[in-house]
PADO-379314 format. One record per atom (N, C-alpha, C): x, z, y; residue in three letters. Coordinates in pm, whole numbers, plus 50000, padded with zeros to 5 digits. Atoms other than C-alpha are relative to their C-alpha. Last residue first. Example, Ala and Ser with C-alpha at 12.3 -4.5 7.8 and 13.67 -1.06 7.14 Angstrom:
! residues 2
499184999449881Ser
513675071449894Ser
499235007350109Ser
500895000049881Ala
512305078049550Ala
500905000050120Ala
END
This chain:
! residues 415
499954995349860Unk
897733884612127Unk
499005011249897Unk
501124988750007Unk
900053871911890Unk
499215006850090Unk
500464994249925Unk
902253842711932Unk
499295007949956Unk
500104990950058Unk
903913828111631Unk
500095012750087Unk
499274993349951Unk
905083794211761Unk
500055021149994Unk
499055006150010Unk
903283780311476Unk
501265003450093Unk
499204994650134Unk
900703800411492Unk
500794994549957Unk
499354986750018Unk
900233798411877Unk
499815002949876Unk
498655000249915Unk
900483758811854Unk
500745016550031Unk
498825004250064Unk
897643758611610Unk
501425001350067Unk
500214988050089Unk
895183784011824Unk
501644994349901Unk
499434991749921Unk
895793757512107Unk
500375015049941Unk
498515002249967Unk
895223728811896Unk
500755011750098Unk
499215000550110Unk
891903742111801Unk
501014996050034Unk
499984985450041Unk
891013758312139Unk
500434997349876Unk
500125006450127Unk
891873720112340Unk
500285015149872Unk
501474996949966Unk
892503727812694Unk
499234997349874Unk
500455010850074Unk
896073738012669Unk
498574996549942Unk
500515010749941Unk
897023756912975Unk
499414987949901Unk
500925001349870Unk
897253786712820Unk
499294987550026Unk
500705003950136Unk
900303774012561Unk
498365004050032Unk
499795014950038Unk
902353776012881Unk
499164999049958Unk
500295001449902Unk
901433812412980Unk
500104983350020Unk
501704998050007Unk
901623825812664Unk
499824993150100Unk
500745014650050Unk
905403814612683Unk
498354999950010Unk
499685011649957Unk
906453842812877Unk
499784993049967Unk
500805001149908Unk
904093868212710Unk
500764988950090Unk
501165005450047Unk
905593855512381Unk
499295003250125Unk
500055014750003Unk
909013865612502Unk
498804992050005Unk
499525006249871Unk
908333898612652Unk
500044985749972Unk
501144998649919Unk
906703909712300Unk
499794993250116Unk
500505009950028Unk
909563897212119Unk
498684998250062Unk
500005013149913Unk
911463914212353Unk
499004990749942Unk
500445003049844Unk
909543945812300Unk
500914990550033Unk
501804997849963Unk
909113947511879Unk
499974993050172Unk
500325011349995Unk
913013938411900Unk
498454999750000Unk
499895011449899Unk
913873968912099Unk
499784985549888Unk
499084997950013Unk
911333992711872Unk
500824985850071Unk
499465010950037Unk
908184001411994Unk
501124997649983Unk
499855000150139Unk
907004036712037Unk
500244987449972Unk
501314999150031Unk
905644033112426Unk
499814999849841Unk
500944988649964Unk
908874043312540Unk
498815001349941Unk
498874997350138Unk
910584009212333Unk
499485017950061Unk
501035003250110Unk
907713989412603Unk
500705012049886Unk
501354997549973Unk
909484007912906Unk
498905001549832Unk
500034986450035Unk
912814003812755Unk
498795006850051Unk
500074993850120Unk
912023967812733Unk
500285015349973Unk
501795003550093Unk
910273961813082Unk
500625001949844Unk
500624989149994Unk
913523980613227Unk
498824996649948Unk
500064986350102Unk
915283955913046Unk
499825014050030Unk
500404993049929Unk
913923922213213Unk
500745016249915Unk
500884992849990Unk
914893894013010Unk
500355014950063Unk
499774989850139Unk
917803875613142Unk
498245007650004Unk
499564985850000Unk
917523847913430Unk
499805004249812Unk
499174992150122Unk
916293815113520Unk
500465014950000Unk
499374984549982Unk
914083798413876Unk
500415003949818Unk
499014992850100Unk
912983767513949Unk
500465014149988Unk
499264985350041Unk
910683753214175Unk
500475000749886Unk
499354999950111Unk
908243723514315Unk
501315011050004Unk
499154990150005Unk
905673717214552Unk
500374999349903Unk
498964998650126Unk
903703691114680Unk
500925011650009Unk
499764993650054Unk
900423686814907Unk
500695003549879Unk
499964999550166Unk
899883652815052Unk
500315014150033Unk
500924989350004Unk
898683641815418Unk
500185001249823Unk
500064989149922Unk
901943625615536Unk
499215010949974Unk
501185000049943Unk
902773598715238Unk
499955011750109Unk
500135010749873Unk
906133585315176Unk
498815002450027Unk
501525001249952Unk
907313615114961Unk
499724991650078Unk
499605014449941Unk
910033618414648Unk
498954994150100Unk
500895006749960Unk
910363650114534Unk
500294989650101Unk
500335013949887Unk
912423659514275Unk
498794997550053Unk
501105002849923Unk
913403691514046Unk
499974987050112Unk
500355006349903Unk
916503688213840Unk
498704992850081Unk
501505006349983Unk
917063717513610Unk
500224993350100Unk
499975009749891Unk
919823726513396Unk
498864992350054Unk
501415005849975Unk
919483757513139Unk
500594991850152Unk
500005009949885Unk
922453767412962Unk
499394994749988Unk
500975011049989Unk
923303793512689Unk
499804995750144Unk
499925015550011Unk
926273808212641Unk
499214991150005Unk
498925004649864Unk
925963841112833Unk
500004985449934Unk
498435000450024Unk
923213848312556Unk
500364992450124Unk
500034988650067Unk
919073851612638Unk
501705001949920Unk
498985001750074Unk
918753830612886Unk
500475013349885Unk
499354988950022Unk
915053830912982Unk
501254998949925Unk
499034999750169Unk
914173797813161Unk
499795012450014Unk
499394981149965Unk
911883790513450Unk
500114999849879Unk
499424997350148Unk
910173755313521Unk
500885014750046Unk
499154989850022Unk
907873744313822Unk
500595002949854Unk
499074997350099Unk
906033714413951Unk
500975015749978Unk
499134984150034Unk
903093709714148Unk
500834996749895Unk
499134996150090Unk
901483675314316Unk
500515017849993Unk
499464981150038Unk
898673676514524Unk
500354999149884Unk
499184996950097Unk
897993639214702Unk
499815015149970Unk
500614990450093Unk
896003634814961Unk
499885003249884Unk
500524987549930Unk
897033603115058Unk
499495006849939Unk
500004992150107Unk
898973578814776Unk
499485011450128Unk
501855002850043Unk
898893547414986Unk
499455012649985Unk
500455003249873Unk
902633555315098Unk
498465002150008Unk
500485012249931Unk
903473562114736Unk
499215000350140Unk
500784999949923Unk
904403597814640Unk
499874985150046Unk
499685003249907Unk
906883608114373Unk
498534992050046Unk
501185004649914Unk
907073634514189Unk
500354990750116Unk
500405008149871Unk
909793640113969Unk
498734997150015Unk
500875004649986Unk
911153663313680Unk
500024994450158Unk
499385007949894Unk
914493668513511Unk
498604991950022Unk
501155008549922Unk
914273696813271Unk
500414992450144Unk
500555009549865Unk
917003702713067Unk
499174993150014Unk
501655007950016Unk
917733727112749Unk
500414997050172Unk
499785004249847Unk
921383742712613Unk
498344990150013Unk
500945011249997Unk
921923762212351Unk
499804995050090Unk
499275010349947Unk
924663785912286Unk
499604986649973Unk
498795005450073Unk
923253811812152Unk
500464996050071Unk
499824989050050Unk
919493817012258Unk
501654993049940Unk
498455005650073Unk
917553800512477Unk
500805009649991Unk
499474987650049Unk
913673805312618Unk
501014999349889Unk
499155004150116Unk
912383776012811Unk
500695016149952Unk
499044986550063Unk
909623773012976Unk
500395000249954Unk
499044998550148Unk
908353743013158Unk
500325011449975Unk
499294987449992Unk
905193737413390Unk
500765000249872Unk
498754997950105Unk
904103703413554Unk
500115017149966Unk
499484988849990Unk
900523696913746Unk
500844999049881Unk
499155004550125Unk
899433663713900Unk
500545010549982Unk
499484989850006Unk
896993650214114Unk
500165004149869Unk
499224996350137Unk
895633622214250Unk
500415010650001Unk
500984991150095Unk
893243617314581Unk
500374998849852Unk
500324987249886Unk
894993585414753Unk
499035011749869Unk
501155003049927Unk
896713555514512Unk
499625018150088Unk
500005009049958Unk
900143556214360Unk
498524992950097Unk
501384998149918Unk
901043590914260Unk
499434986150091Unk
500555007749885Unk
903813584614028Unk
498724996350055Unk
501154998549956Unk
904653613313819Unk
500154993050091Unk
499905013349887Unk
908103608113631Unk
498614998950007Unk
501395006749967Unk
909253634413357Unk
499694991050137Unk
500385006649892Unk
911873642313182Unk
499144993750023Unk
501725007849916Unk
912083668612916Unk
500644992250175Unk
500195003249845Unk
915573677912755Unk
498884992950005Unk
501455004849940Unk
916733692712438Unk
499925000450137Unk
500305003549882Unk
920173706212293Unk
498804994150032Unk
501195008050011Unk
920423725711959Unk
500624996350219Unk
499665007249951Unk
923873748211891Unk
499354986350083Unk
498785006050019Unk
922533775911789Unk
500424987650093Unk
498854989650011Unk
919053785111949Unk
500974992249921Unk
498745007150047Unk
916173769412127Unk
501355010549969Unk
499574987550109Unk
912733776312202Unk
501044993849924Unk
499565003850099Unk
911823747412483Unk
500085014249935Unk
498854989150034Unk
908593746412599Unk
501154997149947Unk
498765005050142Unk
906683720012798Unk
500335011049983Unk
499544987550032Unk
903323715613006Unk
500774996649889Unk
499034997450118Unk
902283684013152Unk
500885010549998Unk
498814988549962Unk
899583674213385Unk
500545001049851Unk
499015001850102Unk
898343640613529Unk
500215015749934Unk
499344992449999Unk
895003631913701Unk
501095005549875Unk
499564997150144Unk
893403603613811Unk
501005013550035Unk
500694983050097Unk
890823614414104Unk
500814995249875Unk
500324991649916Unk
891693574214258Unk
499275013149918Unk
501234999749985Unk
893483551514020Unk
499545012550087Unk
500675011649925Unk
896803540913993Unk
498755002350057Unk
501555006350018Unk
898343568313854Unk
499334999550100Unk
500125013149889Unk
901373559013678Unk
498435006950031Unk
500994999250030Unk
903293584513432Unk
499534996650128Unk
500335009349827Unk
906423579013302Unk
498454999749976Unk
501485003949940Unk
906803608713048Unk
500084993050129Unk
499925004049843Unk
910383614412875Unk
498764994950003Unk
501125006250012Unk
911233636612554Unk
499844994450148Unk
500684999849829Unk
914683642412450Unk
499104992650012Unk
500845009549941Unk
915833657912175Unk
499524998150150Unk
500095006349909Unk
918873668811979Unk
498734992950017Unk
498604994249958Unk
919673693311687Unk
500154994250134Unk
498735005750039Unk
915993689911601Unk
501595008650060Unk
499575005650071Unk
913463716111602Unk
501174993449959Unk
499554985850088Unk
912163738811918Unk
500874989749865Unk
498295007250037Unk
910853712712193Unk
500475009749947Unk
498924986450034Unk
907113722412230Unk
501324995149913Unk
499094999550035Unk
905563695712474Unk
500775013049893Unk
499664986749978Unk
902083695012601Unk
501124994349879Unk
498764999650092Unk
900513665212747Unk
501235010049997Unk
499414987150033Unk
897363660512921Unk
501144996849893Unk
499234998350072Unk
895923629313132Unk
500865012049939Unk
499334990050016Unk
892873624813267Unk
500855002649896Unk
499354997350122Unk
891253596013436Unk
500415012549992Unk
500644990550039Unk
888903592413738Unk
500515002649885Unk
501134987549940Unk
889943560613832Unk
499335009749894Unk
500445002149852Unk
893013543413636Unk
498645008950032Unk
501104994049965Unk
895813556113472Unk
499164990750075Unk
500375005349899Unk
898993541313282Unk
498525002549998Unk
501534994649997Unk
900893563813084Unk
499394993850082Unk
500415006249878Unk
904263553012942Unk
498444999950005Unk
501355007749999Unk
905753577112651Unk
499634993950175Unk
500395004749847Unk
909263577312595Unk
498714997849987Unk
501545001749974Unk
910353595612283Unk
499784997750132Unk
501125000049879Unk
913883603212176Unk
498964992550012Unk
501065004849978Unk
915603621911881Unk
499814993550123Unk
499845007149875Unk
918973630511696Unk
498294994350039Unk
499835012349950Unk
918753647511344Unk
500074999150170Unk
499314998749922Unk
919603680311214Unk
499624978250022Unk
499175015750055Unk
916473692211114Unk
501395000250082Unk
498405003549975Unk
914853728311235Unk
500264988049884Unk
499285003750127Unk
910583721011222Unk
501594999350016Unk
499714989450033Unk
909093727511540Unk
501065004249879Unk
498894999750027Unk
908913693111714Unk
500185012649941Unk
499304984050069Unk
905303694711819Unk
501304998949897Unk
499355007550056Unk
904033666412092Unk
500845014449942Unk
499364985250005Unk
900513677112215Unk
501114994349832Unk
498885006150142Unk
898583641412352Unk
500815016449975Unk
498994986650034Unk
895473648512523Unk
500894997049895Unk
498374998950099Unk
894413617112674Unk
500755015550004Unk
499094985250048Unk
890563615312857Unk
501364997849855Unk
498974998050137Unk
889293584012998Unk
500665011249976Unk
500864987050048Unk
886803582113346Unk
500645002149811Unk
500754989249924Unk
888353549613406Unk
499095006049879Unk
501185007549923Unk
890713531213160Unk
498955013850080Unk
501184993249981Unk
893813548613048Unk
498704996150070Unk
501005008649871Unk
896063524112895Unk
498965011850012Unk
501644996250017Unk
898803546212663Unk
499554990450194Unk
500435006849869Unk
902593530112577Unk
498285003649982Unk
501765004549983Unk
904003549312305Unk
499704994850160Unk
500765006749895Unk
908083545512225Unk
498324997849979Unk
501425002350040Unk
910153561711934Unk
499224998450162Unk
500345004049914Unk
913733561811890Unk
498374995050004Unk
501345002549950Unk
914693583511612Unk
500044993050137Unk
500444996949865Unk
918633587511545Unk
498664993049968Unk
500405009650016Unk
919893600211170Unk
499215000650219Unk
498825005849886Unk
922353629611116Unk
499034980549985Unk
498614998349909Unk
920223642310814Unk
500454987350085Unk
498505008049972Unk
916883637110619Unk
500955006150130Unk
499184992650098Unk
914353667110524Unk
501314989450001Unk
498525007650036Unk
912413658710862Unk
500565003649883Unk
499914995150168Unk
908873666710953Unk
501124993749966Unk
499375002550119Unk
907613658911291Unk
500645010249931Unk
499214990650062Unk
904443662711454Unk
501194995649886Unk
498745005450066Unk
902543639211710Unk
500915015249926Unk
499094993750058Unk
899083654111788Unk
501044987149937Unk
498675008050063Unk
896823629211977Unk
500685012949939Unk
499694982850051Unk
892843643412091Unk
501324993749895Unk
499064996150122Unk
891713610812243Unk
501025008949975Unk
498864988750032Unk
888783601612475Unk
500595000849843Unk
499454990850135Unk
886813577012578Unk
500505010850060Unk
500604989450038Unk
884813568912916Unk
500565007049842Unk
501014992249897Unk
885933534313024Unk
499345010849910Unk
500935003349904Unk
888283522912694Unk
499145009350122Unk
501054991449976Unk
891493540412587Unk
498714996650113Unk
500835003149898Unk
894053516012442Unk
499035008550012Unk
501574998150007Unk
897253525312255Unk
498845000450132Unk
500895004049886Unk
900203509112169Unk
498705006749999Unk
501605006150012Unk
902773520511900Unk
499095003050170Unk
500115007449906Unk
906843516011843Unk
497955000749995Unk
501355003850028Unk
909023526911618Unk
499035000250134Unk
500895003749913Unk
912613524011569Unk
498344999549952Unk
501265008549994Unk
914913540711321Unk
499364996950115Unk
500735002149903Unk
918703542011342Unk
498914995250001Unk
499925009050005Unk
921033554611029Unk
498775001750202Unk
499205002549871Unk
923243579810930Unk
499364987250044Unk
498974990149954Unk
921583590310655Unk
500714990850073Unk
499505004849882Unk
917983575710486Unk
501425006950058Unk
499105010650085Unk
917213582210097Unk
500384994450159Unk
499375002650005Unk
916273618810227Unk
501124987049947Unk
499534996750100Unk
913373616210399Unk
501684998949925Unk
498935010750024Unk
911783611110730Unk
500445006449794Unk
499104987550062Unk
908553626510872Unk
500854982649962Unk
498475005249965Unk
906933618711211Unk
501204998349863Unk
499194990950070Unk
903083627011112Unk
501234988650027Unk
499185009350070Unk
900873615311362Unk
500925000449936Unk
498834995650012Unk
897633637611389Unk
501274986649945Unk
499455013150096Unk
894463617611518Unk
501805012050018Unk
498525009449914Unk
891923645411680Unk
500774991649894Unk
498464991750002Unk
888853652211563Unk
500744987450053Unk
501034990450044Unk
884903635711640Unk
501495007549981Unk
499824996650163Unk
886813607311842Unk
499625015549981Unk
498714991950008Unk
885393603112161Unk
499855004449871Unk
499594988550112Unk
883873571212229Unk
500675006450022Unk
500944987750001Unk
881953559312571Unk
500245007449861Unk
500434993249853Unk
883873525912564Unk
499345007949927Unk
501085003649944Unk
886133520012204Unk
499435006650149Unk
500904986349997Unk
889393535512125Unk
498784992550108Unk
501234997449894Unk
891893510612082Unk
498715004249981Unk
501284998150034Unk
894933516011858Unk
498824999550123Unk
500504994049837Unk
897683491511917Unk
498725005849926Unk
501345000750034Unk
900433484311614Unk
499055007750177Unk
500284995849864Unk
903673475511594Unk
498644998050001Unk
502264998849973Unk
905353469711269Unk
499885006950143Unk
500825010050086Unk
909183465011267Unk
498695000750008Unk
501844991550043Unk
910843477311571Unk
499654989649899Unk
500324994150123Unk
914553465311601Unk
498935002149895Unk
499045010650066Unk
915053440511910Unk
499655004649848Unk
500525011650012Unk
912183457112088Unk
501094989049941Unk
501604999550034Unk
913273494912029Unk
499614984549967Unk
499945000250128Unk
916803484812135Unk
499175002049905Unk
499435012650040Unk
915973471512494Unk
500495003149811Unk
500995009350043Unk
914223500112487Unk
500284989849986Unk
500614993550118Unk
917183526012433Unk
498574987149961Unk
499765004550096Unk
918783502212676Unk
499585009449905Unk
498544993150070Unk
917183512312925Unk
499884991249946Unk
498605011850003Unk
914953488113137Unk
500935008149913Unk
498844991649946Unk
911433507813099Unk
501024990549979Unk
499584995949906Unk
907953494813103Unk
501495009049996Unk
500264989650011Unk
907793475812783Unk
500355010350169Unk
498454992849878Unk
907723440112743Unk
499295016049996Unk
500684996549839Unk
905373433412440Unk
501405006750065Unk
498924993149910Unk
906933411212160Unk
499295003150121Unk
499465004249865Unk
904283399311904Unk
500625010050066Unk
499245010949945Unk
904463395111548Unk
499904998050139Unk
498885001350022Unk
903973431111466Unk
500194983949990Unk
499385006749883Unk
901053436411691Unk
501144999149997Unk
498724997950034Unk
898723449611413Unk
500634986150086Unk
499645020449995Unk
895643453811575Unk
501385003249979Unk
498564994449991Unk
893353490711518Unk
500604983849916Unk
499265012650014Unk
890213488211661Unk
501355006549945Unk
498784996049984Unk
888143524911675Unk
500674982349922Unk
499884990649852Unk
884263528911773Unk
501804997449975Unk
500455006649848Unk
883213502511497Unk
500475005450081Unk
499185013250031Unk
884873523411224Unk
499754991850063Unk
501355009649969Unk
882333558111344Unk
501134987250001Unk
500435009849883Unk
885443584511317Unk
499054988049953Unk
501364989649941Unk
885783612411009Unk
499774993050118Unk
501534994950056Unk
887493590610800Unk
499335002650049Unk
500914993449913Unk
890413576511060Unk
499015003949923Unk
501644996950038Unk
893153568810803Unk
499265006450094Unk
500945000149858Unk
896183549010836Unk
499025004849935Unk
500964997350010Unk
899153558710571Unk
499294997450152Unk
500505000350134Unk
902633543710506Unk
498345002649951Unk
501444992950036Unk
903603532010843Unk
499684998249850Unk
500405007550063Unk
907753525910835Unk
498335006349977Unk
500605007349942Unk
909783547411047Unk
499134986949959Unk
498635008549970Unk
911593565410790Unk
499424987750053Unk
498894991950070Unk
907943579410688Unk
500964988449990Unk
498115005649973Unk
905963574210953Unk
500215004349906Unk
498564993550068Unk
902023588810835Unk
500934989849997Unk
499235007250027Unk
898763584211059Unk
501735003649937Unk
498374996550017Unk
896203608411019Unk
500744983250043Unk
499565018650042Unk
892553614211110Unk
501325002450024Unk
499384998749925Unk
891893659211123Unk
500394980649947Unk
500585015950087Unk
890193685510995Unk
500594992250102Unk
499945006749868Unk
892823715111058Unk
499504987449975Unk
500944991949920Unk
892863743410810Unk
499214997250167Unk
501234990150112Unk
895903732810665Unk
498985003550134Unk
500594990649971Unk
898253703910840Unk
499035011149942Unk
501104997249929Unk
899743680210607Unk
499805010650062Unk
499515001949819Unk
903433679010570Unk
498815004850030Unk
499764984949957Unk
902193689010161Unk
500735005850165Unk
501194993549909Unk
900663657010183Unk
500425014449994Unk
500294993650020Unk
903923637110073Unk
498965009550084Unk
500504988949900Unk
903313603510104Unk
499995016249951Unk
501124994050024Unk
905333579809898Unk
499475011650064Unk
499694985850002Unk
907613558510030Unk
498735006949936Unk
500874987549974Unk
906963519609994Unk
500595010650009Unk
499904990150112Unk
910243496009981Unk
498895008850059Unk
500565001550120Unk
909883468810207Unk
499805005649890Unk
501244996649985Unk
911183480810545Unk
498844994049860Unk
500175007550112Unk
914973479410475Unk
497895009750018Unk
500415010849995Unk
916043476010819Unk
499294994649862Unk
500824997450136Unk
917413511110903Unk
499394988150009Unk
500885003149930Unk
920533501811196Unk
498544995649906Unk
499775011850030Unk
924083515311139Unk
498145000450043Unk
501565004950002Unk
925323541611288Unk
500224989449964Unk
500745017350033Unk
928823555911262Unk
499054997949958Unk
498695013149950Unk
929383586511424Unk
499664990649957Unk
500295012950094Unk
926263608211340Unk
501424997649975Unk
500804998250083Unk
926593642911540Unk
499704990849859Unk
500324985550019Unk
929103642311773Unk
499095002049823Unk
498424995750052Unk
929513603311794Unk
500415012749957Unk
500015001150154Unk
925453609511838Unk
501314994049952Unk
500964999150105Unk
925953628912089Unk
499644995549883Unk
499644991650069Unk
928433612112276Unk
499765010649938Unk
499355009150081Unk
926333579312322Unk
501405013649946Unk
500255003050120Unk
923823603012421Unk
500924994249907Unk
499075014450016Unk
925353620012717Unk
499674997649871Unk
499925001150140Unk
922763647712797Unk
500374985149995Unk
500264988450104Unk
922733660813138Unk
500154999849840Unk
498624993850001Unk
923953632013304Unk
500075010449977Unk
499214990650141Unk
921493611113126Unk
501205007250080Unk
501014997050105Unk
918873600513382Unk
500835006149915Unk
500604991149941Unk
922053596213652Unk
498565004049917Unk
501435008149952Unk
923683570613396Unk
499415012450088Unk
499795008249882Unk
927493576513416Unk
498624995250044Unk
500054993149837Unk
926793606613185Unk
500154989850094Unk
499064988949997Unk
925953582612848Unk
500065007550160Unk
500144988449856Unk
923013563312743Unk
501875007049988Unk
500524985849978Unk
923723539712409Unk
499965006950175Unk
499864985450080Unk
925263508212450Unk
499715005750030Unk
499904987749942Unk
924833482412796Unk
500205016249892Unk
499574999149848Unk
925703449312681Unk
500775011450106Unk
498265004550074Unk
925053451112284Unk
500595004950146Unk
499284986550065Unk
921613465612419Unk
501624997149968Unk
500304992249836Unk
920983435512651Unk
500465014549905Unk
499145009249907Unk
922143411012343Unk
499755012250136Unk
499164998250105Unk
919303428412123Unk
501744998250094Unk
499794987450008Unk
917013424612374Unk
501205006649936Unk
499125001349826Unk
918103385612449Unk
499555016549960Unk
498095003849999Unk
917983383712049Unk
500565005450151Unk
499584981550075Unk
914203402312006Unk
501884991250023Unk
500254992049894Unk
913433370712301Unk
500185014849931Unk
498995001349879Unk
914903346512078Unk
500175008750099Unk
498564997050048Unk
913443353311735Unk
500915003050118Unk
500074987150032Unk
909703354511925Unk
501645005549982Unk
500134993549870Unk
910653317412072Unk
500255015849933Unk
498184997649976Unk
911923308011688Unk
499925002850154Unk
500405016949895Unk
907803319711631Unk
502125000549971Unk
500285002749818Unk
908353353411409Unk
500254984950040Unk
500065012749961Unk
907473363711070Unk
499714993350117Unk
501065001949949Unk
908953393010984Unk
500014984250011Unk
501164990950080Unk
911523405810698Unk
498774995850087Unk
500585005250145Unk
914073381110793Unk
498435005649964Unk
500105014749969Unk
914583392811163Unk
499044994649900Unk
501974991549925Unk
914983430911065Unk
499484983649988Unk
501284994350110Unk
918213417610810Unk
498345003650101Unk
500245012350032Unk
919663393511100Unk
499295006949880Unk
501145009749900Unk
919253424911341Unk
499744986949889Unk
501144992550038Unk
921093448211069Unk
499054987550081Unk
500404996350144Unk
924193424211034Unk
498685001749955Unk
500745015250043Unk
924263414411418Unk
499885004249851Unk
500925007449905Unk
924443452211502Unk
498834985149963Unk
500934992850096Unk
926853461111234Unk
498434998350060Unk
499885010150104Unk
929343430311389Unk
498595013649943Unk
500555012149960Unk
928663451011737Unk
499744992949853Unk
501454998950014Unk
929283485911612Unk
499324986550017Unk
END
């Protein structure tokens, strides 16, 4: 993999135009990935999901997508219906469409930050391969006292002239004193056995609102992960809702910092998973000043011989008084072969905080289906019933009535 490595890196290289400093510092990344390769179980973050045998599983030989000069053409039939709505469109990690229409063009910056190298809060080597790879990089900043009139959907999609390969992408975004931003990420795949690595870094400036709602629904068989880094300060609020249902592999991870006094974090996830699919949420709530707070809830409902992991943390900074963290997750296994692994954490150096956290799995209930199958329903009428009231309870918490209507017709809730 190494000689395919230097190959693809000396093709990304070419295509931009970087300082011979810039060249040097995507080399020492590049060089730090060569080092440490893919995730695997010896890393305590991955010992639930060994990537580097995953995508030997799934891919085997990678090579590293670099041909960023060829347009794609947008297909709008990804689009959303019935959902007004500013877009941005990936296709095979390459931006093909920016359009905010319905936003005030003064109220929204958007800086292309593909000749410079930003460090990134995390040491994997997934990011060390992000910043050796990434071709365009872009920061959107969201003016003081704006909130965009709709939300900004980001369409994920890939196509099929890509296969077995490794995209990177990479965007920044700034949220001045008093915005807000209504994020949908959704992907759309018709390509195969390909790995996504995708990295957002959000600035939350005081009194700032971030609803991000990340929708994977779509079955593909590709490989995925997504690190977003959330940095808070006073009086912020951060939301982010997860539905992990799609690829053959993903994993989504939230570091989330907050600095500021009354910021607040929470994040709700599902998975809905069947055949052979694996997915995993991790998350990382650092409570770093006094009067924060921070609410988690996962559900996962697995079917086959599927397997989903949550692996959340709270942790508490000394400073961090009067704290009130919560976390909890709760599977339904719905076949002996499926497997749910959860690693709750708390981590506390303060005295006057309030944290809790839980787990709990099992089978659906089947005196509640011969109950419902009493009331003239037939047994799939009453699990599907049972199921959807277990998830209802996720998709709840989402404070946003158009995205919350979209997420139960897409997961195909009924009430």
């Amino acid at each position: 993999m190494k000689e395919q490595l230097q190959k693809d890196f000396n093709n990304t290289i070419e295509g931009l135009s970087l300082t011979q400093k810039d060249i040097e510092i995507k080399k020492f990344y590049l060089d730090n990935f060569i080092s440490k390769g893919f995730p695997n179980r010896k890393e305590e973050d991955w010992k639930f999901s060994d990537l580097k045998q995953i995508i030997n599983k799934n891919i085997g030989e990678i090579s590293f997508y670099t041909d960023f000069t060829t347009t794609n053409k947008v297909d709008t039939s990804v689009y959303v219906d019935g959902l007004e709505h500013n877009k941005i469109v990936f296709i095979n990690g390459r931006i093909e469409k920016i359009d905010f229409d319905y936003e005030e063009k003064d109220q929204i910056e958007i800086i292309d930050q593909s000749e410079t190298i930003n460090k990134f809060n995390n040491t994997s080597s997934l990011s060390d391969l992000n910043s050796a790879f990434t071709n365009k990089s872009f920061k959107i900043a969201v003016k003081k006292d704006y909130r965009l009139v709709k939300p900004l959907i980001i369409y994920h999609t890939t196509n099929s002239k890509i296969w077995s390969k490794n995209i990177n992408l990479r965007l920044n975004f700034e949220l001045s004193e008093n915005s807000c931003l209504r994020l949908i990420d959704l992907y759309s795949d018709t390509s195969e056995k390909n790995f996504l690595n995708i990295f957002y870094n959000f600035d939350l400036k005081k009194d700032s609102i971030l609803k991000n709602y990340k929708v994977d629904k779509f079955k593909n068989k590709n490989i995925k992960y997504s690190f977003n880094n959330i940095d808070q300060d006073k009086n912020s609020i951060s939301e982010t809702f997860i539905l992990s249902s799609g690829s053959n592999f993903f994993k989504n991870e939230i570091n989330c910092n907050l600095s500021g006094e009354y910021s607040s974090a929470f994040v709700n996830g599902i998975f809905s998973l069947n055949n052979s699919m694996h997915h995993e949420i991790r998350t990382i709530i650092n409570h770093l000043t006094e009067n924060t707070k921070s609410y988690q809830l996962i559900k996962s409902v697995l079917e086959e011989n599927s397997k989903a992991v949550y692996q959340g943390k709270i942790y508490v900074n000394s400073k961090a008084q009067k704290t009130d963290g919560y976390q909890l997750s709760k599977a339904i296994l719905l076949n002996k072969d499926a497997e749910f692994n959860a690693k709750p954490e708390l981590e506390i150096y303060a005295d006057d905080v309030k944290c809790s956290h839980g787990s709990a799995s099992g089978n659906l209930n089947e005196n509640s289906i011969f109950y419902l199958m009493s009331r003239g329903l037939s047994y799939q009428q009453s699990r599907e019933l049972l199921i959807n009231g277990f998830l209802l309870d996720v998709v709840e918490k989402i404070t946003d009535p158009e995205v919350k209507n979209l997420i139960k017709n897409l997961i195909g809730i009924k009430e």
